[in-house]
N, C-alpha and C positions, 0 to 999 in steps of 0.2 A: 091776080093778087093785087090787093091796094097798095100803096106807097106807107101806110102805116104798116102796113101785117111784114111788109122790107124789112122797115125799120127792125121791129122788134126781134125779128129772126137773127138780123146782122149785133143785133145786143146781147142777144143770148149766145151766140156764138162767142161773142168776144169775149163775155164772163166767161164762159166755159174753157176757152183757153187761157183765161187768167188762175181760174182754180186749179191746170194742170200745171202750171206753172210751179205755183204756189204746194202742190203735194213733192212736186221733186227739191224744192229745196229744204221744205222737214224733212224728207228723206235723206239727203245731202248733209242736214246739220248733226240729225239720228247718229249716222254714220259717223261722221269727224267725230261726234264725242266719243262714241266707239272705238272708234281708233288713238284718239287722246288719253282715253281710258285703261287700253291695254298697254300702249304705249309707258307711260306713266306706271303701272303696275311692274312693266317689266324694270323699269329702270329700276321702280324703286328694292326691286327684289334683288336685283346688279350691286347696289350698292349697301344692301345690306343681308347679300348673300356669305357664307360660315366660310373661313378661310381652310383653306387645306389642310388637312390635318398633318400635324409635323412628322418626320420622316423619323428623327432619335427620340430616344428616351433619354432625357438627360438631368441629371442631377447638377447642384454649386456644390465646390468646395467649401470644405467650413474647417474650422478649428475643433477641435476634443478629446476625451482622452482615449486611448488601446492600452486596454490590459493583456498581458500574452498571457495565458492560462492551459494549465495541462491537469487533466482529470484520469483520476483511476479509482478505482473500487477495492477495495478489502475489509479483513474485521478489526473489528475495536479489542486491545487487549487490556488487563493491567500493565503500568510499568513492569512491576515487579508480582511476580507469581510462580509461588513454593506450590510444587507436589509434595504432599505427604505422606510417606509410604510407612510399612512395616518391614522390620530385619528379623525379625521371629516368626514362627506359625504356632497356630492356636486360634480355638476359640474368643472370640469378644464379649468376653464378661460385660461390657460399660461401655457405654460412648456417650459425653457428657458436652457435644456441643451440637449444632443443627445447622443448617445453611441459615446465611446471612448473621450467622453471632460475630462478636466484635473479640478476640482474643490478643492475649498479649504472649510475649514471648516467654513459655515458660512454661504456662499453663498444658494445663492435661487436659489434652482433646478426648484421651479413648486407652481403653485397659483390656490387653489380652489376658488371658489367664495364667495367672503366673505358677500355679504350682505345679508342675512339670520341673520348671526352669527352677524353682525354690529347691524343690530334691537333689536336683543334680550339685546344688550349692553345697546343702549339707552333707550331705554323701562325699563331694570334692573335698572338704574340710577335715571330715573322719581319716578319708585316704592321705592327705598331709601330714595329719597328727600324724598316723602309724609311719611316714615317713623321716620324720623326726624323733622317731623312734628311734626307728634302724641307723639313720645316721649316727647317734649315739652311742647307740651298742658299736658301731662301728670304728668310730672315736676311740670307746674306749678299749677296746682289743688293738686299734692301734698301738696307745698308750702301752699296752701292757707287752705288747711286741715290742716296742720301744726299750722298755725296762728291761725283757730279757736280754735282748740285744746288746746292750750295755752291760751287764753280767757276763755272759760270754764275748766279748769284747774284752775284759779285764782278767778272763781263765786263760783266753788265747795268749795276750801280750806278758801274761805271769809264766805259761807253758812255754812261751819263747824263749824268757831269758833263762830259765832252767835246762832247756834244751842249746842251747847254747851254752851253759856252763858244764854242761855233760851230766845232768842230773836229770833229767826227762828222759825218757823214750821215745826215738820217732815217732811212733802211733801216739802216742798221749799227744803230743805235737799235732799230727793230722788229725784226731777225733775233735781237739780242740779248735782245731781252725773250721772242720768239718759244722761241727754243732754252732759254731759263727755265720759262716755262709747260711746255712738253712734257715736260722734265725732273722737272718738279712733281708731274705726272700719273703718269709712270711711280711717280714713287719712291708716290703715294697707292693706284697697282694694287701695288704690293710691298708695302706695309703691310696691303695687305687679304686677298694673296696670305699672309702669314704668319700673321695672325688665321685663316685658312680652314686650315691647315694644324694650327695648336695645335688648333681644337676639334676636328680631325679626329683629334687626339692623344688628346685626350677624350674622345671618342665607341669609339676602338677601344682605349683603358683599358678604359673602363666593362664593353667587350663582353669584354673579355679578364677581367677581375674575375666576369662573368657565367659565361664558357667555366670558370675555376677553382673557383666554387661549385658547379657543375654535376658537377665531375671529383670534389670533397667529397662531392657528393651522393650518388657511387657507392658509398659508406660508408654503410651504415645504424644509428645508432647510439641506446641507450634514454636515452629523457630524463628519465627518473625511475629512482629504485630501486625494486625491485620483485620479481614471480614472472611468468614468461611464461604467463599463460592459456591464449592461440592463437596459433598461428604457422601463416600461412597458403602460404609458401610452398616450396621447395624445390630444392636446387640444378639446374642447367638450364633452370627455368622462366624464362617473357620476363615481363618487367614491362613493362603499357604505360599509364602515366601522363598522357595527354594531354588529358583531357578532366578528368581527377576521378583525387586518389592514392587507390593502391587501399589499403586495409586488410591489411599484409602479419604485423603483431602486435598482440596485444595485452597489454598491463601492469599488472596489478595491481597499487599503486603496497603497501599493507598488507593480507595477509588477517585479522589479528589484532581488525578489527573492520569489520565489516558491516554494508550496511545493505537493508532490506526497502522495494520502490517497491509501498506498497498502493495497492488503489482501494477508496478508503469511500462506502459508496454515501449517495447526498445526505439522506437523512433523518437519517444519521447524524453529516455531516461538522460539525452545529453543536454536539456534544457532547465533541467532543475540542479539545485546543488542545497545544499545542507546549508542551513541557516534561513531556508527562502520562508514567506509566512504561507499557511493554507488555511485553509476552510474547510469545515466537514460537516456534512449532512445526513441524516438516519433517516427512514420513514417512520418512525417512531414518533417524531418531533418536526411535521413537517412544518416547514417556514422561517424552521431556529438554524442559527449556522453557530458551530462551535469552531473556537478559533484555537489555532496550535503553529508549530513550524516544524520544518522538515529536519530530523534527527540523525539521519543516518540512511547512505543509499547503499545496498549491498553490492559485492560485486558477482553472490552466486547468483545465476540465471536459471529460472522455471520455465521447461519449453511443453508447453500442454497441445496436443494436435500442431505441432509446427509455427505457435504462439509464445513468442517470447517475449516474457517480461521480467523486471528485477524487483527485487522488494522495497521498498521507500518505508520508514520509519517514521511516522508522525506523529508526536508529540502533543498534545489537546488536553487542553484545559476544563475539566470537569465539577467547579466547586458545586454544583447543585445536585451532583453523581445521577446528573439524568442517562449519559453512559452507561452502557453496563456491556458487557464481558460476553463477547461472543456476535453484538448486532455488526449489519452489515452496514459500512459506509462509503458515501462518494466524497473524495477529497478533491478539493481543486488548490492547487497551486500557479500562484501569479508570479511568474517566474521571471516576467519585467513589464514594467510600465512606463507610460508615457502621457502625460498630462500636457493639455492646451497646445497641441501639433496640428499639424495641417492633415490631414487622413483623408483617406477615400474609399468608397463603398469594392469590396472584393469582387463587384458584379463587372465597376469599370475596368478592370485588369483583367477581366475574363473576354471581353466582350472582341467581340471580330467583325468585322463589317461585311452585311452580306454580298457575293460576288454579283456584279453584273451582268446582264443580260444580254444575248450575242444576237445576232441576227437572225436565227432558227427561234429563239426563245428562251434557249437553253443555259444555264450559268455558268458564267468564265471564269475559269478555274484561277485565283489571283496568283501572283506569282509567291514562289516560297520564300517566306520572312527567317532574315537570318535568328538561329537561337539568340538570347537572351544571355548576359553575363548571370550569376548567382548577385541576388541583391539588386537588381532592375527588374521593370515590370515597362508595359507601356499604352497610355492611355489614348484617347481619340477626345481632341479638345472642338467646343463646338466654335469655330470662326466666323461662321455668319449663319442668324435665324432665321432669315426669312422664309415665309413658306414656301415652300415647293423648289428653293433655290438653296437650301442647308449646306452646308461646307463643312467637314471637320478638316482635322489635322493632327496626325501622329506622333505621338511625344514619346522618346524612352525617359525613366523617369527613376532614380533612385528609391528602393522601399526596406523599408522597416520593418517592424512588427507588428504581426496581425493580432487581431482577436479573434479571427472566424467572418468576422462580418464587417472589417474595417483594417487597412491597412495605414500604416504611415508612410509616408512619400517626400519626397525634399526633390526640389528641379524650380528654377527662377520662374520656367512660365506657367505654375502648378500655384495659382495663391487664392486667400479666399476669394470667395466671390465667382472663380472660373466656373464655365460650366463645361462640363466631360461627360460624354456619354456610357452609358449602360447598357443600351439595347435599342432595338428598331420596332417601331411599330408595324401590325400588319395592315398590309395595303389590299384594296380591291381588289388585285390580280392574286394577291395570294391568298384572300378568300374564295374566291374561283377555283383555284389551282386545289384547295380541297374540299 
């Protein structure tokens, strides 16, 4: 081998280790960015990885109002509403008004047939006359008893002093007092004879007074002013009244105001009182609320299947008489309110904190919480948010009144702005766990 063909071989080598050189440190560099790259990825995912998610549910306290409200259902009636019945029987010659006519007090609704009742008038009349007949005749046979009376009275007291001067005969004497006395007697049967006849005058007045109210009665007429509701019967029909009047109208005396006969059920009837305002609703008119106030709370009690409720009296105001008589309503009365208080959601005073976890996995039963006075409640206040690091703390706390969905509360460390919890969120192990 020559000394050039050396050379060249000892150059080609040396490049040749140069280019190996040269591929391990792009490989070298490949790499570090590689690793700078995930490096850098991770971090940046570290620090703009989602924070825990919080452990409560938790609401702020704020200011507003609680209405305390109690609802019941009943019907809508008139104030005021006359049955009209009948006191006679008979046919219905007439009926001269129809539902919904406007009648006043006075007027004739409806006409049974009066001549039955007309007969017995007349007839009763005849039978009087011939009573005052008799009476008379009676009178006057008194009168005339009278007179004899008085006659023999004056034979007697003349045969006396004759008989006493010794000019009579005992018998003249006796016949004479005799024909007195008898005389006496008659005239005391004519005095009793004309007393039996006056009160028999009396007696068939009175019946004849009865015979002409009865003949009235064929007249049926409204005794109030009013609107016919119901009118129950129609001409032809027989009325028979003898046991119980039937119900032939009825009168709504104003529809201009209304009132609702609810039943509050007994938990509730000690939260209302008479004079409270309410509210009432029909499906008739849904969206409209008609306004009235509590009238009257009874104190009889309806117990239906072991449901007890009292009736409430409510009062409502009707001037467009979209009301009517018979529909079913729900009333609500606000039986107290409270305007720009501090309140809190009914979920925070429900809420309990779930028990801890023991060392099998299983939840530690927390120790038993003394009751509650009546009028405290007690909330769980959130003391520090950080995540995964939450703290409450347990507050008894005086309350108020509810609405259903917000209580009122008064306690120094209960002010806007706090935040109290609600409820917990579910965590990973108790999506697991179902």
């Amino acid at each position: 081998m020559t000394q050039s063909t050396a050379v060249t071989e000892d150059l080609k080598k040396a490049l040749a280790a140069e280019e190996g050189g040269r591929r391990w440190l792009r490989r070298l560099a490949i790499g570090g960015a590689f690793a700078l790259a995930i490096g850098g990825a991770l971090a940046w995912r570290a620090a703009h990885a989602p924070s825990p998610p919080a452990k409560y549910v938790t609401t702020t306290v704020a200011l507003g109002d609680v209405v305390e409200k109690v609802q019941a259902t009943g019907t809508i009636q008139p104030l005021l509403q006359v049955n009209v019945g009948a006191q006679v029987n008979g046919r219905v010659t007439a009926v001269y008004v129809d539902f919904n006519s406007v009648v006043k007090k006075g007027d004739v609704l409806a006409e049974i047939d009066p001549l039955i009742y007309g007969m017995q008038v007349s007839a009763q009349v005849a039978n009087l006359s011939a009573q005052h007949a008799q009476l008379a005749q009676a009178r006057a046979a008194m009168a005339s008893m009278k007179a004899q009376m008085a006659t023999a009275h004056v034979v007697l007291d003349r045969t006396q002093k004759l008989y006493a001067a010794s000019l009579a005969a005992k018998s003249d004497l006796d016949t004479a007092q005799g024909n007195y006395d008898s005389l006496e007697g008659q005239y005391e049967a004519a005095q009793a004879n004309v007393d039996s006849q006056s009160a028999a005058i009396s007696s068939q007045s009175a019946q004849l007074s009865q015979f002409r109210a009865n003949l009235g009665y064929t007249k049926i007429y409204a005794p109030v002013d009013g609107i016919v509701v119901t009118r129950g019967i129609d001409p032809g029909a027989t009325v028979v009244a003898s046991f119980q009047a039937p119900v032939l109208f009825v009168i709504a005396q104003d529809l201009r105001k209304m009132r609702v006969l609810a039943d509050v059920d007994e938990a509730d009837v000690g939260r209302i009182a008479e004079g409270m305002d309410a509210d009432c609703v029909v499906d008739a008119f849904p969206g409209e609320t008609f306004h009235g106030k509590v009238s009257q709370i009874r104190y009889s009690a309806n117990n239906v299947s072991g449901v007890v409720t009292y009736p409430a009296v409510v009062e409502v105001e009707n001037p467009e008489q979209k009301l009517r008589p018979g529909m079913t309503s729900t009333i609500t009365v606000r039986s107290h309110e409270a305007h720009g208080v501090v309140r809190v959601p009914n979920a925070a005073l429900r809420y309990k904190p779930a028990p801890p976890e023991g060392p099998d996995g299983k939840p530690v039963p927390p120790p038993p919480e003394a009751p509650l006075d009546k009028g405290k409640g007690r909330l769980y206040l959130l003391t520090s948010d950080k995540p995964g690091a939450e703290k409450v703390e347990p507050r008894i706390v005086s309350t108020g009144i509810t609405d259903g969905m917000f209580t009122v509360v008064s306690d120094p460390a209960v002010v806007v702005g706090t935040k109290i919890v609600t409820d917990e969120n579910e965590t990973d192990k108790d999506k697991k766990k179902k």
